[in-house]
C-alpha positions in Angstrom: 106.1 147.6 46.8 107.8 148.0 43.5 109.2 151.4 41.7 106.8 151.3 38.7 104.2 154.0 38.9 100.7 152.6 38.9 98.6 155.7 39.2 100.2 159.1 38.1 98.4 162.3 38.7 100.0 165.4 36.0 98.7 168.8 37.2 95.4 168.0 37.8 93.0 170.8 38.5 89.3 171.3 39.4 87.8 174.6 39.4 84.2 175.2 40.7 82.3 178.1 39.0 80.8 180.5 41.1 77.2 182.1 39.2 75.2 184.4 40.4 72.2 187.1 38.9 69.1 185.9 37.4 71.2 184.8 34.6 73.5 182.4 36.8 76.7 184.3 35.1 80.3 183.0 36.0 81.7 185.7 38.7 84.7 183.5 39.6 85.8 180.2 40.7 86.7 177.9 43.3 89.8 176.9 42.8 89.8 173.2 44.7 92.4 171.3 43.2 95.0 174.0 41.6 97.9 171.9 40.0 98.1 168.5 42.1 101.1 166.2 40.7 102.0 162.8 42.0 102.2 158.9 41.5 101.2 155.9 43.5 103.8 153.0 43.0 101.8 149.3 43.4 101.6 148.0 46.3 102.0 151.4 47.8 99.8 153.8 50.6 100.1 157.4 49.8 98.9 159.6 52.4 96.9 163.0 51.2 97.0 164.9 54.4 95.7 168.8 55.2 92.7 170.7 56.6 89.4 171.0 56.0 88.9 172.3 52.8 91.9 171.9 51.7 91.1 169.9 48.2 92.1 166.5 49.2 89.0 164.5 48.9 88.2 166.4 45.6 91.4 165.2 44.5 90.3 161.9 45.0 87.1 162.3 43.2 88.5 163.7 40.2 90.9 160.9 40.1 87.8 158.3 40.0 86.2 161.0 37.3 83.2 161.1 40.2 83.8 164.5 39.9 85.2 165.5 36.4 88.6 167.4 36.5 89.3 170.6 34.7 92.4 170.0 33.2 95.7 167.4 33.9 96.5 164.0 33.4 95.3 160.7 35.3 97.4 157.7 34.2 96.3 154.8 35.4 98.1 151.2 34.3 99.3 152.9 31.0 95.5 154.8 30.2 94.7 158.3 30.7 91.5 158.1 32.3 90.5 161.2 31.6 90.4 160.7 27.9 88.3 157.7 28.1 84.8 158.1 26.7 82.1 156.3 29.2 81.8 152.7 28.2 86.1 152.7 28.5 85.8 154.4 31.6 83.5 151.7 33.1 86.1 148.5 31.9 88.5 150.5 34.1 86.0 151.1 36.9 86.9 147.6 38.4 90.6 148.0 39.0 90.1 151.6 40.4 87.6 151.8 43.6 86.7 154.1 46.4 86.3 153.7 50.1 83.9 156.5 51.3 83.7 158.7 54.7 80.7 158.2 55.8 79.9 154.3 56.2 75.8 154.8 56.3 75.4 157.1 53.7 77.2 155.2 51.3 75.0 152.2 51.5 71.9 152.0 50.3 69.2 151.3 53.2 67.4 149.6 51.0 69.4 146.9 49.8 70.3 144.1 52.4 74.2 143.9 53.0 74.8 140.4 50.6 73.2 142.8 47.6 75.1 145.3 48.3 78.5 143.8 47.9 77.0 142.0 45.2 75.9 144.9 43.0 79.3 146.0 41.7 79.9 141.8 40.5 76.1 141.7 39.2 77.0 144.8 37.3 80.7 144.6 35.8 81.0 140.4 35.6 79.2 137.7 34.4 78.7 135.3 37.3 75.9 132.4 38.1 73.8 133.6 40.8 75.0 130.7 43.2 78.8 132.1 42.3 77.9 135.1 43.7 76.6 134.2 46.6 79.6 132.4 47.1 81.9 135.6 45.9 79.9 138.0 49.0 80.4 135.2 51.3 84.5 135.0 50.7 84.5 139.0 50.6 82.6 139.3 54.1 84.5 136.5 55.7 88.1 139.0 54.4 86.5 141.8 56.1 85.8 140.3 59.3 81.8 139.7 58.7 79.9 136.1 58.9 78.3 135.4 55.8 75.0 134.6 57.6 74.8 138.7 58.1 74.3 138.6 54.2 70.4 139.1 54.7 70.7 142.0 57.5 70.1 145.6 56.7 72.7 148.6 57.0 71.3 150.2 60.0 71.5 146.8 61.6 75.1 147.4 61.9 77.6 149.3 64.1 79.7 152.2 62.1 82.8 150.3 62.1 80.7 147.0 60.5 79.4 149.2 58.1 82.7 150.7 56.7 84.2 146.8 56.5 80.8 146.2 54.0 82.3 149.3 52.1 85.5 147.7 52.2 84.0 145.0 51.2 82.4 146.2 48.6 85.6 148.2 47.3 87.4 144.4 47.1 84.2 143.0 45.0 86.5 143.3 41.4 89.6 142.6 42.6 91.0 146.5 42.1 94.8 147.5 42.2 94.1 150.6 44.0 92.0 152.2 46.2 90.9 155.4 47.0 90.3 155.6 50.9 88.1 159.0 51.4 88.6 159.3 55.4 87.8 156.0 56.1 88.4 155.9 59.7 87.3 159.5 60.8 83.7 159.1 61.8 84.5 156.1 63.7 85.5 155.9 67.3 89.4 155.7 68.0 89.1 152.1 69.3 86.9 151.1 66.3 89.7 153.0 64.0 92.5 151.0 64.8 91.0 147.6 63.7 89.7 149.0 60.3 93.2 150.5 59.6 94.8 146.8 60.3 92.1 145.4 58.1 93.9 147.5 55.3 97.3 146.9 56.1 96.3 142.8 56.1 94.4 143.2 52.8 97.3 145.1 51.2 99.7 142.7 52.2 96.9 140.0 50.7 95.8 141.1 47.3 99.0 143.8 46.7 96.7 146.9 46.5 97.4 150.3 46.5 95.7 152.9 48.1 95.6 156.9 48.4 94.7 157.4 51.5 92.9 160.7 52.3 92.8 162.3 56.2 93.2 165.2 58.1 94.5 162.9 61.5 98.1 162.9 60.9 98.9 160.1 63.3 96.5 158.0 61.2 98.4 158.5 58.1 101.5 158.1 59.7 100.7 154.7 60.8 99.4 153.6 57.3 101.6 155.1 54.8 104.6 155.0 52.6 104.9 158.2 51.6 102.6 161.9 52.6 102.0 164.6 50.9 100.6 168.0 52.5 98.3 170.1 50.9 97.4 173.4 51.5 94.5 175.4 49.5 94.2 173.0 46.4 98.0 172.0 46.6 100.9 169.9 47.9 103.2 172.3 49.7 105.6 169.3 50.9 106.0 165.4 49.8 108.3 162.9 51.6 108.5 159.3 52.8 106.3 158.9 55.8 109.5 158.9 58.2 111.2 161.8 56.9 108.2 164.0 56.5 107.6 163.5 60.3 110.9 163.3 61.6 112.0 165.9 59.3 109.1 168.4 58.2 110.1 171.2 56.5 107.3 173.4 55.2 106.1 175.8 57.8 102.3 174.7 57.9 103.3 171.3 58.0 105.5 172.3 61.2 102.3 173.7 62.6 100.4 170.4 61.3 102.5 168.4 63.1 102.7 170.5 66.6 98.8 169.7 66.9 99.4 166.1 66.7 98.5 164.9 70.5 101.9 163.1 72.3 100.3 159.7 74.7 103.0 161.0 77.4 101.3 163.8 80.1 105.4 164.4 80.5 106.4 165.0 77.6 105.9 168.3 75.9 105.5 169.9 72.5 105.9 173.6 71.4 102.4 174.6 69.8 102.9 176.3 66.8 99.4 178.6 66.5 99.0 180.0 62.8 97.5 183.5 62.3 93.7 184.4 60.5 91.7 182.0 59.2 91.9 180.4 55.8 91.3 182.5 52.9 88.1 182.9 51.7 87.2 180.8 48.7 86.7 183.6 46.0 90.1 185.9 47.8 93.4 183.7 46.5 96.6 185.0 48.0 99.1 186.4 45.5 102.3 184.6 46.0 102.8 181.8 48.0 99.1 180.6 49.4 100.0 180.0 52.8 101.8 183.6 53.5 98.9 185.1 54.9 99.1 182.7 57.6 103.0 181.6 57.9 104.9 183.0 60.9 108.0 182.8 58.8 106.8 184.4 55.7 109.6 187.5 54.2 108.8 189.9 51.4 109.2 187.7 48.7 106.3 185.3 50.2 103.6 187.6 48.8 105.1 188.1 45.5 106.3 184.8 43.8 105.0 181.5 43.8 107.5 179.3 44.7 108.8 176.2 43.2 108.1 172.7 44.4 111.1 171.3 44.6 113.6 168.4 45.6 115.6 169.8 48.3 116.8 166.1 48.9 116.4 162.8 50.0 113.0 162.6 48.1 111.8 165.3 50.2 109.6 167.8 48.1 108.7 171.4 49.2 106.9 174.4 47.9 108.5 177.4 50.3 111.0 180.8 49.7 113.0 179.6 53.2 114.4 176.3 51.9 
């Protein structure tokens, strides 16, 4: 892993319009992504942890322009991608992929898996047909697939085979980073384990980075470099994986982190329980986000947004009490 920023991510936001009336008139908005900042060194995993809801995977999208942003800055290798017009966009497409949540959906049931891989090459690089063939057989044999599979359909595979073909298929144009929407959490916890080493090998391989996007933090903990925590469209703390566990510092990510199950019957963790429910879409808190819901929160919680900064050692933090 080097210190030169591949990806940086400049206060992006995404804000959904909510219409309503026979006229479909604007009555507010969704505030998903509310001023995200970051930057993904190569070579590096950076973890995007939170709740449901919490904006992460449309933070992801956004970066890929699957979703298009509202405002900020994606810089990726020198570009801003969100000043590209469509045919740019596209010459990047190849060195900026996506590894999606749901490993059936995301393939087509109609395509066989060896067209599958093959559609991003057939579409982005000019390859004889017999050099393809040949391209799908390498890429299934990296993922852990025989090539003689290459004819078999998606539902002829288990979940975990079917998120190594969209591994697979993420690996067809040689990327330098990856966006990894959840990639292990419909799988079983057996099944999750193997695709998370297949990542580690592969990065270790071909140097890729990834942003990798969960809500299990012992999964991103295994995987990562450095985590960020978001909380209602934004990152509340950022540190390197070991100090971010070892040393958390944001109240909700204290209360993340106390739900994390310990593999010891006899040894015990102090459950911290958070109050209410997450605020409702359209009702944003004044303030600080989380202060309807912090155990710690004081007066000034509900008046002033606070600052995200460095209160050391790398180790970022949006809260009044540090």
């Amino acid at each position: 892993m080097t210190d030169m920023a591949l990806l940086e991510v400049r206060d992006l936001k995404k804000h959904f319009p909510v219409k309503k009336g026979i006229l479909s008139r604007t009555v507010g908005h969704v505030r998903a992504v509310d001023g995200v900042s970051f930057s993904l060194r190569q070579g590096e995993t950076f973890g995007l942890v939170g709740e449901s809801g919490c904006g992460k995977t449309t933070v992801g999208r956004s970066i890929l322009r699957l979703i298009e942003p509202t405002a900020g800055q994606v810089v990726f290798n020198g570009q801003d991608l969100l000043a590209l017009d469509v045919e740019e966009l596209r010459q990047v497409r190849g060195s900026l992929q996506i590894i999606f949540q749901d490993p059936f959906s995301s393939l087509n049931p109609r395509m066989n898996v060896g067209k599958i891989i093959a559609e991003p090459v057939r579409n982005h690089l000019k390859e004889a047909k017999g050099q393809i063939r040949d391209r799908v057989a390498h890429l299934m044999e990296s993922v852990g697939l025989h090539p003689d599979q290459m004819s078999r359909y998606p539902h002829e595979f288990s979940g975990g085979q079917r998120q190594r073909i969209g591994i697979a298929r993420a690996l067809a144009l040689n990327p330098m980073a990856i966006v990894c929407d959840e990639p292990v959490s419909a799988l079983d916890v057996s099944i999750q384990a193997q695709v998370i080493n297949l990542l580690v090998e592969l990065q270790e391989k071909m140097n890729l980075s990834y942003i990798f996007i969960a809500h299990d933090l012992s999964v991103v903990e295994h995987i990562s470099d450095r985590v960020a925590v978001m909380y209602l469209g934004r990152i509340v703390e950022m540190a390197t994986d070991k100090e971010l566990y070892q040393n958390p510092q944001h109240p909700y990510t204290q209360a993340l982190l106390s739900a994390v199950p310990i593999p010891d019957p006899e040894v015990g963790r102090q459950r911290i329980l958070l109050e209410g429910d997450v605020p409702g879409p359209l009702k944003w808190p004044s303030g600080c986000t989380f202060h309807t819901r912090c155990p710690k929160r004081v007066e000034e919680c509900s008046q002033k947004e606070p600052i995200f900064r460095d209160g050391g050692n790398d180790h970022w933090i949006a809260c009044h009490l540090i």
